[in-house]
C-alpha positions as CSV (number, residue, x, y, z in Angstrom):
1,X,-2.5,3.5,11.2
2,X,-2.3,6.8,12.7
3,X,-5.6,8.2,11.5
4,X,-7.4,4.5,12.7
5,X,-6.1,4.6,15.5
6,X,-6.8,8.4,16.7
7,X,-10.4,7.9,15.4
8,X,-11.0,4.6,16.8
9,X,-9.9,6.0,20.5
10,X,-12.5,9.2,19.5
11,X,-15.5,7.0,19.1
12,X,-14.7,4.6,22.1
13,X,-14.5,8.1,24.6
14,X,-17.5,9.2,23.0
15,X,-19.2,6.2,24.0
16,X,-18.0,6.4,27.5
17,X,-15.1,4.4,27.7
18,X,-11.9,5.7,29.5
19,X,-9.0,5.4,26.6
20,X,-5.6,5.6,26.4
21,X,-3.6,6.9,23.2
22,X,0.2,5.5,23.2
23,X,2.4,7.0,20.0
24,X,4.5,4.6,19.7
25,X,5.9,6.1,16.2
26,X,8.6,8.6,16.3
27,X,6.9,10.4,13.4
28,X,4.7,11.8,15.9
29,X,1.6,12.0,14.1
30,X,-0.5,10.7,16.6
31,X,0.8,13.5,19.1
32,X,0.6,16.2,16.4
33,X,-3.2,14.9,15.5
34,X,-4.4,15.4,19.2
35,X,-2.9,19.1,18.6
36,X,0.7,19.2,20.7
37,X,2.0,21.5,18.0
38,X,5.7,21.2,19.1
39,X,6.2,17.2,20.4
40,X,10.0,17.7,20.6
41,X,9.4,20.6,23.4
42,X,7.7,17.6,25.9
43,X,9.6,16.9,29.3
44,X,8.3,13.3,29.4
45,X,7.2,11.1,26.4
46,X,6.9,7.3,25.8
47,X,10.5,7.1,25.4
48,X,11.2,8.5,28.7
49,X,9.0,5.9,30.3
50,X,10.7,3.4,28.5
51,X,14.2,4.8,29.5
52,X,12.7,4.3,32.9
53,X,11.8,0.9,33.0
54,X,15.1,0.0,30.5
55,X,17.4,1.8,33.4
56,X,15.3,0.6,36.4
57,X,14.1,3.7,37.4
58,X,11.1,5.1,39.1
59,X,8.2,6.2,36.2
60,X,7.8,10.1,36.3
61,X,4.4,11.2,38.1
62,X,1.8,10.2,35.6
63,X,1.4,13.9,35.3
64,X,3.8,15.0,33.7
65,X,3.6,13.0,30.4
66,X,-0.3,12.2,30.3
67,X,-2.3,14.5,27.4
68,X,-6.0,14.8,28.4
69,X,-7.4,15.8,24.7
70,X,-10.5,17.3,23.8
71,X,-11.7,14.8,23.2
72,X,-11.4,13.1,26.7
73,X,-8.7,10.7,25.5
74,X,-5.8,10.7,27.7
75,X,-2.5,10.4,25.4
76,X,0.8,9.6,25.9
77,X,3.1,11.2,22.9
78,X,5.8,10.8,21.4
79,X,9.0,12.6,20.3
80,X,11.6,12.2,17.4
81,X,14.0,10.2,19.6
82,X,11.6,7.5,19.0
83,X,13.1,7.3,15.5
84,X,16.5,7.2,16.4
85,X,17.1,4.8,19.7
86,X,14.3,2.4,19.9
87,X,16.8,-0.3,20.9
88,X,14.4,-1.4,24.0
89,X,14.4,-5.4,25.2
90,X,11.3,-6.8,23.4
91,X,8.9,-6.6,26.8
92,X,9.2,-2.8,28.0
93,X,6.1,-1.6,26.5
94,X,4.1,-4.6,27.9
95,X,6.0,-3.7,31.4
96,X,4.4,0.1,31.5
97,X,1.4,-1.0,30.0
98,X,0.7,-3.5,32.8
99,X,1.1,-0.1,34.8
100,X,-1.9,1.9,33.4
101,X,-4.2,-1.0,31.9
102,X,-6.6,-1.2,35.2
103,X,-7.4,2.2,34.8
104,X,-8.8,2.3,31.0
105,X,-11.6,0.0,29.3
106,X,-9.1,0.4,25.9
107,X,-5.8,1.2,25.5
108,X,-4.9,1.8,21.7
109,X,-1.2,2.1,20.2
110,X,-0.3,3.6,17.0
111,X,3.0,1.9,16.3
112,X,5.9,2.4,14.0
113,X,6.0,1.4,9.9
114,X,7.7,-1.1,10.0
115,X,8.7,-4.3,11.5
116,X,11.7,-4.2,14.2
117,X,12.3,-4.0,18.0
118,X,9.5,-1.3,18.4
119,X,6.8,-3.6,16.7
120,X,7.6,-6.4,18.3
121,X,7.1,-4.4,21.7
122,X,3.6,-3.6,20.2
123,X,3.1,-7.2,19.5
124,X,4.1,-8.2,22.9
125,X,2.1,-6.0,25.0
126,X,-1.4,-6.2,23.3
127,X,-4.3,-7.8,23.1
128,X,-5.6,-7.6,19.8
129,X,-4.2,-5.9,16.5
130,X,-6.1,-3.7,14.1
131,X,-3.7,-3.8,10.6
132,X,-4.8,-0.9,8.3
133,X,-3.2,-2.3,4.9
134,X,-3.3,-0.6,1.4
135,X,-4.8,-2.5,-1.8
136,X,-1.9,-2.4,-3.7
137,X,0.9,-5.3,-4.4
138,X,3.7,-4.2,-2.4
139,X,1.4,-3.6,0.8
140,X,0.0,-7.1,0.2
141,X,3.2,-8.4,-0.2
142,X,3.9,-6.6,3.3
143,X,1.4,-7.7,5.2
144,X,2.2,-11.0,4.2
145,X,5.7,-10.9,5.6
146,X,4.1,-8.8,8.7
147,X,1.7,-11.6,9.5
148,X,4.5,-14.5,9.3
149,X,6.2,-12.2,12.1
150,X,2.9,-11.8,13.8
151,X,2.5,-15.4,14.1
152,X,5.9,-16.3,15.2
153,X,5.8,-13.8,18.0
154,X,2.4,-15.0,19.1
155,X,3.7,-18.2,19.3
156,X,6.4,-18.0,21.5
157,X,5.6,-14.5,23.4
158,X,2.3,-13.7,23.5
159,X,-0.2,-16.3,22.9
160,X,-3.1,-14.4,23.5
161,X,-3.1,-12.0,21.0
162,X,-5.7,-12.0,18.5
163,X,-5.6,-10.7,15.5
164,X,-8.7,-8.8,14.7
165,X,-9.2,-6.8,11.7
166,X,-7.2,-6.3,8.7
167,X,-8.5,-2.9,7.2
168,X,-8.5,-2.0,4.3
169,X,-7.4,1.5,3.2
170,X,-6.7,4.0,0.6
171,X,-8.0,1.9,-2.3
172,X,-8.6,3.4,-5.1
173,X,-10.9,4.2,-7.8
174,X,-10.9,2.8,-11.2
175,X,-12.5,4.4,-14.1
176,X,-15.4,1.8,-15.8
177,X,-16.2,2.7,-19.2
C-alpha cells in the first residue's frame, strides 16, 4: 500500500499534477518514506485534524501540518496515535478532505491494514480505490472479505466510489525444472 501509494503520488507530480499524500496508517511509513525521520516529534498530524473536526474546532493553519517533499508532493503525516484512538464517526476524513480537494488534481491515501473505523473513513471519503493484494491464500481470502465490506459501504455511503485496480504484489517466483 504504502510503497503504491508514495510512488503513484511521485509519478502524478512529476507529470504536473498538484498531489496530496494523507497517511492515514499509524505505522507511519508513508511519513517516514517522504523522509520525516521522527513523525512522533510533529505539532500537527492527520489525527489532529481529525480531533478538530471530531471536537468542532477550527483546522490548524494549513501550515503547520502540510509536508512539501522533494518531490513536490504536499503530505500530510501521520503519528503513532493513529494506532491507538482511531475511534472517529465514519465521515471525518471525507469532512477535511472536502477542505483541500479544490486545490489538488489527486489526492492519494495510504490507509491502515486492516478493515475497521479508519478504513471505512477511507472508503467514505474517496473516489476510487487502488487495492495492492499479495498472491497468496490468506490475502485472497482477505480481499475477499475486504471487497464484501467495500461493497456494503458503497452501497449505503458512498455510491460513487469505483473500484479501480486490484494490484497485484509481492508474488513470487517458482523454480521450473
Amino acid at each position: 500500500k504504502t510503497t503504491t501509494a508514495t510512488t503513484l503520488s511521485y509519478l502524478l507530480s512529476k507529470e504536473g499534477c498538484k498531489v496530496a499524500l494523507i497517511d492515514f496508517d499509524g505505522q507511519r511509513h508513508t511519513t517516514k518514506l517522504c523522509g520525516v525521520t521522527a513523525p512522533e516529534q510533529l505539532s500537527v498530524t492527520i489525527y489532529d485534524i481529525l480531533k478538530c473536526i471530531v471536537m468542532n474546532e477550527e483546522l490548524p493553519d494549513k501550515g503547520s501540518y502540510m509536508i512539501r517533499t522533494e518531490t513536490g508532493v504536499d503530505l500530510i503525516p501521520a503519528n503513532d496515535k493513529l494506532m491507538c484512538d482511531t475511534d472517529f464517526a465514519e465521515y471525518k476524513l471525507k469532512e477535511f478532505v472536502d477542505t483541500i480537494k479544490e486545490q489538488y488534481d489527486y489526492i492519494l491515501i495510504d490507509g491502515m491494514p486492516k478493515m475497521g473505523t479508519a478504513m471505512i473513513n477511507v472508503m467514505i471519503c474517496c473516489d476510487s480505490l487502488i487495492i495492492p493484494v499479495q498472491s497468496e491464500t490468506l490475502a485472497v481470502e482477505g480481499m475477499a472479505e475486504f471487497l464484501r465490506a467495500f461493497h456494503r459501504i458503497k452501497s449505503h455511503a458512498n455510491a460513487e466510489t469505483q473500484q479501480e485496480k486490484t494490484k497485484q504484489c509481492q508474488r513470487k517466483q517458482t523454480d521450473k525444472k
